[in-house]
C-alpha positions in Angstrom: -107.6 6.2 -20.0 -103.9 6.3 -20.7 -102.6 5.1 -24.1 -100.1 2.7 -24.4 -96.5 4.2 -24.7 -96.1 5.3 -28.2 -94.0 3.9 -31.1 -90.8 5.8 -32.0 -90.8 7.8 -34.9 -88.9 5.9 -37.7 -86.0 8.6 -38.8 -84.7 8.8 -41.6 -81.1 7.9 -42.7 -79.2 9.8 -45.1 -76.5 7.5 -46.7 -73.1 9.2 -48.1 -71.2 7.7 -50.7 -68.0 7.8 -49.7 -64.4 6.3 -50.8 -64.1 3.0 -49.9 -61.0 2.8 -47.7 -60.0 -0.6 -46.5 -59.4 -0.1 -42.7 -55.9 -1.3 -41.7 -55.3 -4.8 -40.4 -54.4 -3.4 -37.0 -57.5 -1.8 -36.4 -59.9 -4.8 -37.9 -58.1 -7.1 -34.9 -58.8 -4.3 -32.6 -62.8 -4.0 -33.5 -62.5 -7.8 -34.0 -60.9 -8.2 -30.2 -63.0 -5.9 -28.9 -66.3 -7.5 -30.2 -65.0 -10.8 -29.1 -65.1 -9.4 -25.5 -68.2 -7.8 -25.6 -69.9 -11.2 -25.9 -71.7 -12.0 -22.2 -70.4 -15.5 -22.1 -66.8 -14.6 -23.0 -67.2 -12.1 -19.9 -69.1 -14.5 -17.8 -66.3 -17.5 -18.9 -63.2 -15.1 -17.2 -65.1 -14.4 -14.2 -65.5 -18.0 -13.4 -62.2 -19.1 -14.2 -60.8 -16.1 -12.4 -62.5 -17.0 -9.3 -62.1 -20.7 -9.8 -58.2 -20.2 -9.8 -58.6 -18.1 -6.3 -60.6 -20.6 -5.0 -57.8 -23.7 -5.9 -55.3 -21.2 -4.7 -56.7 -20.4 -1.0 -57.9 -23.4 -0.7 -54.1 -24.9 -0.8 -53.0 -21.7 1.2 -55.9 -22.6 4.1 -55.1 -26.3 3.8 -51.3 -26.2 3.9 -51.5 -23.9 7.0 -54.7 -25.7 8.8 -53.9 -29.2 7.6 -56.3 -31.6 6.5 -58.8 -32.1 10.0 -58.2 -28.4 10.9 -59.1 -27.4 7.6 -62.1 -29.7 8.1 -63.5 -29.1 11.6 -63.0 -25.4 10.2 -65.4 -25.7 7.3 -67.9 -27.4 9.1 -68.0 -24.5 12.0 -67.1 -21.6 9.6 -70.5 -22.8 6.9 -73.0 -22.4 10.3 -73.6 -18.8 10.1 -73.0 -18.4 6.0 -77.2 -19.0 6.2 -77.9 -16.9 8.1 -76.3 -13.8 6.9 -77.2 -14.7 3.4 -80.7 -14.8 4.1 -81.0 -11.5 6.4 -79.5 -9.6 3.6 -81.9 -11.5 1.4 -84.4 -10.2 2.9 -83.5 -6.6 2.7 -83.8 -7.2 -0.6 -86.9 -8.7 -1.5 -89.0 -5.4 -2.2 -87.1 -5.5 -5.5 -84.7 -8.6 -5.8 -81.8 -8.9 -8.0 -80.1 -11.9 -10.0 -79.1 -14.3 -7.6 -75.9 -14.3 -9.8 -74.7 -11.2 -9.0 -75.2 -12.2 -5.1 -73.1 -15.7 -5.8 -70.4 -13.4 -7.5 -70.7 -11.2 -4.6 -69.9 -13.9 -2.3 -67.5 -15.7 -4.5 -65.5 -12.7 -4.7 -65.2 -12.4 -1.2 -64.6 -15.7 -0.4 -61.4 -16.2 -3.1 -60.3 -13.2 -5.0 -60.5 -10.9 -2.0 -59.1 -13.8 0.6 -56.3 -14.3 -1.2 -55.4 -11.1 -1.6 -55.7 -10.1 2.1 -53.7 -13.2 2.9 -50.9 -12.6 0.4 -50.8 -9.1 0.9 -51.3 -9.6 5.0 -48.7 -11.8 5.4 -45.9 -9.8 2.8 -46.3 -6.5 4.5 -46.4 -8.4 8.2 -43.2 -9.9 7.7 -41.2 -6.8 5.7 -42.1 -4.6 8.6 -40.7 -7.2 11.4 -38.0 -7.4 9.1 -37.2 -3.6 9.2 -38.4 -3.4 12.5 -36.6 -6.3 14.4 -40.1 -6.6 16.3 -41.9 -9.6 15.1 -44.7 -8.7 17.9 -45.2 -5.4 17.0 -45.2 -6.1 13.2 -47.8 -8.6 13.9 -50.2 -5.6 16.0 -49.4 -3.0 13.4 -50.3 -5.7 10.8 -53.7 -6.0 12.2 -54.8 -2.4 13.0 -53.0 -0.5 10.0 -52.5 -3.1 7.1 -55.3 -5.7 7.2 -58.2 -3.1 7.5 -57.1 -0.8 4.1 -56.2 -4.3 2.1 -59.5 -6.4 3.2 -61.6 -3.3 2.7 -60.0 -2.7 -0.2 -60.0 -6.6 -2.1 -64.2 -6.4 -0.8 -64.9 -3.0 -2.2 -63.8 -4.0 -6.0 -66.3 -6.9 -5.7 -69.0 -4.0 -5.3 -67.3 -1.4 -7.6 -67.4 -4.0 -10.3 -71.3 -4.8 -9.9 -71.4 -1.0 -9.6 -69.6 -0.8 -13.0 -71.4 -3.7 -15.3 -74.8 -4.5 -13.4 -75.7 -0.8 -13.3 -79.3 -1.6 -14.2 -79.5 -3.9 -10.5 -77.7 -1.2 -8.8 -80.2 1.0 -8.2 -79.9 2.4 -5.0 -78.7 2.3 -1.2 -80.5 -1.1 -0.4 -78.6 -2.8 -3.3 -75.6 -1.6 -2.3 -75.8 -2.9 1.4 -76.7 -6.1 -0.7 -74.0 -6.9 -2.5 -71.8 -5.5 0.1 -72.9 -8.0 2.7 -72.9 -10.9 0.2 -69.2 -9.7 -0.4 -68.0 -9.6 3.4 -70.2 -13.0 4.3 -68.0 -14.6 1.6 -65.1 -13.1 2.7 -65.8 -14.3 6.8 -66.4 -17.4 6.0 -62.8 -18.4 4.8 -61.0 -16.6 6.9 -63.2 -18.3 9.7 -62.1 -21.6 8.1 -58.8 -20.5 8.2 -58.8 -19.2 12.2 -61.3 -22.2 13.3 -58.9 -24.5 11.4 -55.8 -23.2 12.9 -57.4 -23.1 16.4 -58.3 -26.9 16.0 -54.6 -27.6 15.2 -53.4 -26.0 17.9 -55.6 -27.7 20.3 -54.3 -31.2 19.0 -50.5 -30.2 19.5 -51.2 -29.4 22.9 -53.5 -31.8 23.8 -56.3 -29.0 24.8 -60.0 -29.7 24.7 -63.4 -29.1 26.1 -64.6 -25.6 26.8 -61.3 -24.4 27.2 -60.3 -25.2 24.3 -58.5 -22.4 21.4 -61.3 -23.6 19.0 -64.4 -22.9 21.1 -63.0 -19.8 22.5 -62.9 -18.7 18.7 -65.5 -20.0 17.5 -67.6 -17.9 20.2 -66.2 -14.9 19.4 -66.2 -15.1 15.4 -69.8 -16.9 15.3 -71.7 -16.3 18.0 -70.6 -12.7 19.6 -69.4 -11.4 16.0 -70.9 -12.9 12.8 -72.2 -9.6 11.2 -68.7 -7.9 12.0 -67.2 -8.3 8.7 -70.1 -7.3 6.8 -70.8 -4.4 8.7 -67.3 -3.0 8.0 -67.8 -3.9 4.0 -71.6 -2.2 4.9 -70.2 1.3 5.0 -68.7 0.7 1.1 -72.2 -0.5 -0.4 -74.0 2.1 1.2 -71.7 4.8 -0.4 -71.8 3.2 -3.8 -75.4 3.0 -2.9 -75.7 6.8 -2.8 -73.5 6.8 -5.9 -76.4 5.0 -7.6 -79.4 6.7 -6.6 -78.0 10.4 -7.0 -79.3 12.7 -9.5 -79.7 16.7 -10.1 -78.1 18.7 -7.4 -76.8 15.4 -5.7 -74.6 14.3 -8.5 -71.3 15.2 -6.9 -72.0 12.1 -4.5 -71.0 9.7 -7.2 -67.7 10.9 -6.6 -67.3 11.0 -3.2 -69.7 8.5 -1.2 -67.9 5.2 -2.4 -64.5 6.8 -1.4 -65.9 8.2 2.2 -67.8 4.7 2.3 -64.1 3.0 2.1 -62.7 5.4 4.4 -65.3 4.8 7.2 -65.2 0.4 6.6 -61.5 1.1 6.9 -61.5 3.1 10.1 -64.6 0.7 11.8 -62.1 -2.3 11.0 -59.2 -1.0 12.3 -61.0 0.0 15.5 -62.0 -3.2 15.9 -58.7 -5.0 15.5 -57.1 -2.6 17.9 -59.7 -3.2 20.5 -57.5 -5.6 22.5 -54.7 -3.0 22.6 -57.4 -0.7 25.0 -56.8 -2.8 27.6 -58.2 -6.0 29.2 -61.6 -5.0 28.5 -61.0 -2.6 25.4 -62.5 -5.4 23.7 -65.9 -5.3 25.7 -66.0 -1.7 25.5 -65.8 -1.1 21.5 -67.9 -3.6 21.1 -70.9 -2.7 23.4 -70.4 1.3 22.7 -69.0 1.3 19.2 -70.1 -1.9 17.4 -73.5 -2.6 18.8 -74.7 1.1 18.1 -73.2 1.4 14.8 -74.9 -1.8 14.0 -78.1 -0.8 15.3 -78.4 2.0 13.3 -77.0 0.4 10.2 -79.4 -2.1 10.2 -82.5 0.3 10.9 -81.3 2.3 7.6 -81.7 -0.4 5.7 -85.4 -1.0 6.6 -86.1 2.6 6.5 -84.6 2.3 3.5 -86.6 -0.7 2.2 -89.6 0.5 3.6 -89.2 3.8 1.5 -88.7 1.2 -1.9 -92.3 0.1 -0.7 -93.7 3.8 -0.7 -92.1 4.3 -3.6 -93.9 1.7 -5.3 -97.4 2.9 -4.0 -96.7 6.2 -5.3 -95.5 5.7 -8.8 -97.9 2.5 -10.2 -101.5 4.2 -9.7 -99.9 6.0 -13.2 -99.7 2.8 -15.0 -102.9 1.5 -13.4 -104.7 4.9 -14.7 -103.5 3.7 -17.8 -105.5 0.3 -17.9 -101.3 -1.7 -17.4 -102.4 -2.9 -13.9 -105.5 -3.7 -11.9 -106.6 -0.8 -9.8 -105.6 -3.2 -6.7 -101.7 -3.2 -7.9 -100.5 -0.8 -6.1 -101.8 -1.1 -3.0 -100.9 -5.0 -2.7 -97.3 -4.5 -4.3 -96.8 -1.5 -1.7 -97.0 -4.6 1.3 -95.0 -7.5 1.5 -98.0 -9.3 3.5 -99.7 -8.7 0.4 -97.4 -9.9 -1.9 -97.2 -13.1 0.2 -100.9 -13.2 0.5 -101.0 -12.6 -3.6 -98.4 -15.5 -4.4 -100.1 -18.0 -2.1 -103.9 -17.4 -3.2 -102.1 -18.0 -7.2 -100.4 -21.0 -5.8 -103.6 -22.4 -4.2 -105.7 -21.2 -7.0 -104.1 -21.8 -10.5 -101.2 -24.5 -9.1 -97.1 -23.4 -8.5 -96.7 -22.3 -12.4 -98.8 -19.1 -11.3 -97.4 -18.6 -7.9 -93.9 -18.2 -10.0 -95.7 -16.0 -12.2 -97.1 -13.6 -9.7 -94.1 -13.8 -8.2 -92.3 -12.4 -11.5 -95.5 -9.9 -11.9 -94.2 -8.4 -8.1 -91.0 -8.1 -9.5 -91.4 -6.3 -12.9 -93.9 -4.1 -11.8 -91.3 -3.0 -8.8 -88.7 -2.5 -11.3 -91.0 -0.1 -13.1 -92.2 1.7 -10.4 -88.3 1.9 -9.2 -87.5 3.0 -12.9 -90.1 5.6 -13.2 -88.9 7.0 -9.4 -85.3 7.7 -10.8 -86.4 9.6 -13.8 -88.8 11.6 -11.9 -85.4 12.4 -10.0 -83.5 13.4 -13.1 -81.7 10.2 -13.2 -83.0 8.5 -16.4 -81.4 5.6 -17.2 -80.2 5.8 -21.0 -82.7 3.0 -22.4 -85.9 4.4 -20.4 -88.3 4.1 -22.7 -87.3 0.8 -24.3 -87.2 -0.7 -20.6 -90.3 0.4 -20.0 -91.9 -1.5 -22.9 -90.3 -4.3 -22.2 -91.2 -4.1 -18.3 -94.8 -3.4 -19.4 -95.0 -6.1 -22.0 -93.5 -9.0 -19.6 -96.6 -7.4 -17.1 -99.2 -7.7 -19.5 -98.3 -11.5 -20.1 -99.2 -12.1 -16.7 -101.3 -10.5 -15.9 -104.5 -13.1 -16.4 -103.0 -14.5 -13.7 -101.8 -11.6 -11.3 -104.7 -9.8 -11.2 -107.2 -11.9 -9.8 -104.6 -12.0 -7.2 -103.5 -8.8 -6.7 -107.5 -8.1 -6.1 -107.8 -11.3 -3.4 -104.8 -9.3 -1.7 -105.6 -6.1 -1.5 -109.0 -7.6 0.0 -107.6 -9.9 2.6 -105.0 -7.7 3.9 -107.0 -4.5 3.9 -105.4 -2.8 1.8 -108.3 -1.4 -0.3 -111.5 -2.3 -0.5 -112.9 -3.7 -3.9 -115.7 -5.4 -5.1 -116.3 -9.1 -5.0 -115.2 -10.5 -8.6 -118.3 -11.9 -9.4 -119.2 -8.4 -9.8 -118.7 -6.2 -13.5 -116.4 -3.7 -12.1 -116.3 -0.5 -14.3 -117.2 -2.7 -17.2 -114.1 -5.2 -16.8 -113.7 -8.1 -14.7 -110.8 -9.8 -14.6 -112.2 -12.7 -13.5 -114.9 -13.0 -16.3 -112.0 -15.1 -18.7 -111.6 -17.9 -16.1 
């Protein structure tokens, strides 16, 4: 039997007398400014009013340019597929789920910071080149295939670069980055769908037009029904080279520096391919989308369950260790390793013990993924700087709960067929678990 991780060593601290040497006014307000910003609800405080001030801003651009029923009818349409999307990339992530506030950031970034940006910038460098040009038409078509693609691409990929940057510990790895990339782009679809449903709608009125016919159902069937993951599978590409960037270690290091830059590159090209679709021809449309975008898609989405699926594997291989060790029941691993288990775990706590331990199993899944996720990485050579003061804490938070978990994790493990164990009215190796209730 494993021992618990062991205490650190106290060290010894040697203290110099030295001069005292007032530090200079100009440096106190530096350590003084610095500390100030270091604080998580200073940092939390910009990011909300930064995005709250995007979010007044496009919503007068939208408004002014939709007017008040476009920009209505255009909400209303533009919110149907927002669940959707949310939830399938949602579900990627459940093997090892993150803060849901770095997914609302995610999404919040799209939908402001980058919309305004892409508008703003969209419509400056449209209008300078039918300036210089004298071709407002051509402007327009170079507009969409050339500038839009590098600027939207661009505003979405700082939403993930920043997550990459100060949520390292929730970035672990390619799933996470496809994640927070889709959150990004789902935002980001979702007002400029307000803003093209919207227009659509006005346009219709002026004219008169209605029914099937009609400018707004004509887009609202090509942005919502034959293209709602379109957006996010350009943004895709950046998440999963940042993903890369997250999970590389030893010999793979140099792809922190290039995946997220190839990642861009690609969401750039996919976008502009798509925006100059119509300039293939009558059916160029059709075409890239049935031999380009459908594949591509395909084979996007099928890396990300590979790539959840391996998460899963991962977590069967690395927490036998830490139920050697007497952490978990024997059962852990196998039920944690299947998300039928899981399920099967939360509900038989829920029907058992009442919600409070459904939540707390539900936590137990969580931690122990994180660990066996953590463990994975150094394994790898990527240990993270605070290893071993995460892993106490990961194993302490599991050892609160689990009076409840394991009881469950055995009932799982048992109904799913994932192991067989004894019946717990039996002593099992001297413990039972189910001996306290």
């Amino acid at each position: 039997m494993w021992a618990a991780p062991p205490e650190p060593e106290p060290q010894v601290q040697v203290q110099v007398q030295a001069e005292h040497r007032p530090r200079p006014a100009l440096w106190r307000r530096a350590l003084s400014y610095r500390a100030f910003w270091r604080r998580g609800a200073v940092r939390a405080g910009a990011v909300i009013t930064l995005l709250a001030l995007c979010a007044l801003v496009i919503l007068a651009l939208v408004r002014d340019q939709t007017g008040d029923q476009g920009f209505l009818v255009g909400l209303g349409l533009a919110v149907l597929p927002v669940p959707l999307l949310m939830g399938a990339f949602r579900w990627l992530d459940r093997v090892d789920p993150g803060p849901w506030r770095n997914l609302l950031f995610a999404f919040a970034w799209g939908a402001f910071a980058a919309a305004l940006v892409a508008i703003l910038t969209n419509s400056f460098a449209t209008q300078w080149i039918a300036t210089a040009t004298a071709d407002p038409v051509g402007a327009q078509s170079l507009g969409a295939t050339l500038i839009a693609p590098v600027v939207e691409e661009s505003a979405k990929a700082t939403a993930v670069l920043l997550l990459f940057l100060f949520r390292r510990r929730d970035f672990t790895g390619l799933v996470d980055g496809v994640v927070f990339a889709g959150f990004t782009a789902t935002g980001f679809a979702f007002t400029e769908n307000v803003l093209y449903l919207g227009s659509a709608f006005g346009e219709d009125q002026s004219i008169g037009n209605g029914g099937f016919a009609s400018f707004t159902v004509a887009t609202f069937f090509a942005r919502v029904v034959l293209s709602p993951f379109a957006h996010p599978l350009f943004t895709v590409m950046t998440g999963i080279g940042f993903g890369l960037a997250a999970s590389a270690a030893g010999r793979r290091r140099p792809l922190r520096y290039v995946a997220p830059p190839l990642g861009l590159v690609a969401a750039m090209g996919t976008h502009a391919l798509w925006n100059g679709s119509s300039s293939f021809g009558t059916y160029g449309f059709y075409a890239v989308y049935a031999l380009f975008m459908v594949p591509v898609f395909s084979l996007l989405t099928w890396l990300a369950v590979w790539s959840r699926q391996r998460g899963l594997r991962t977590v069967h291989d690395e927490l036998p260790a830490y139920a050697a060790a007497g952490w978990l029941a024997t059962a852990a691993p196998h039920t944690l390793s299947s998300m039928r288990a899981r399920t099967a775990a939360r509900d038989f706590a829920g029907r058992t013990y009442g919600p409070a331990a459904a939540r707390a199993v539900g936590e137990y899944e969580a931690l122990a993924t994180s660990l066996a996720l953590m463990r994975h990485r150094a394994h790898r050579g990527a240990v993270d700087p605070d290893f071993i003061e995460r892993e106490r804490e990961l194993l302490r938070r599991l050892w609160q709960r689990r009076s409840v978990a394991d009881p469950a994790m055995i009932y799982a493990a048992r109904a799913t067929g994932r192991v067989r164990v004894p019946p717990p009215y039996l002593d099992y190796e001297g413990y039972n678990p189910y001996r306290q209730y």
